[in-house]
N, C-alpha and C positions, 0 to 999 in steps of 0.2 A: 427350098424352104422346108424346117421341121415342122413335122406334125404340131408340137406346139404352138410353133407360131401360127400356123394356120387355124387351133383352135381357137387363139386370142383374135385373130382378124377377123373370124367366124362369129365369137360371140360379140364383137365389137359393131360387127354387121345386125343380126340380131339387135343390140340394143335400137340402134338407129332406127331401122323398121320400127321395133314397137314406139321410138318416141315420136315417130313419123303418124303413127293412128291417132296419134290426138289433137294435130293440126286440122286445120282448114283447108282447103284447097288451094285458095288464095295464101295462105302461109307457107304455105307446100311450096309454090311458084314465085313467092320471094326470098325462099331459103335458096333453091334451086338458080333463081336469076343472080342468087348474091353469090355465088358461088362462080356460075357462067363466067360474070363480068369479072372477080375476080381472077380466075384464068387466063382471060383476055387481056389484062393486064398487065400480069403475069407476062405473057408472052411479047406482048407489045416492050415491055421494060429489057426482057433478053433478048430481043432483034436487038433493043437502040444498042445496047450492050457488045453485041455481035459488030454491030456497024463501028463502034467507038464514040457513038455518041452518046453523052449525058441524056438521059430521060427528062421531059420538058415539061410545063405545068405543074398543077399541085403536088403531084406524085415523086415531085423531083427531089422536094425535103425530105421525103420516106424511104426513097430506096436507095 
């Protein structure tokens, strides 16, 4: 990776932090949970994907 791009993920990290100080704790932990389940998701859709299967429920019009 260049230097620069490492300074743009750098100050990209930076901003996040600072707009991290101005949550709550509990905001904190449902940015953090949305993110989680999001991934889990995520993953969940590239197994069915992996298997050949269509993903099932609501998520099945989304992905």
């Amino acid at each position: 990776m260049e230097k620069k791009d490492i300074d743009v993920k750098l100050e990209q990290t930076k901003r996040l932090l600072d707009a991290f100080a101005y949550l709550s704790p509990a905001e904190i932990k449902a940015f953090t949970d949305a993110i989680v389940g999001a991934a889990t998701m995520n993953r969940l859709v590239n197994a069915a994907r992996r298997d050949d299967d269509e993903p099932s429920g609501p998520s099945k019009a989304t992905a």
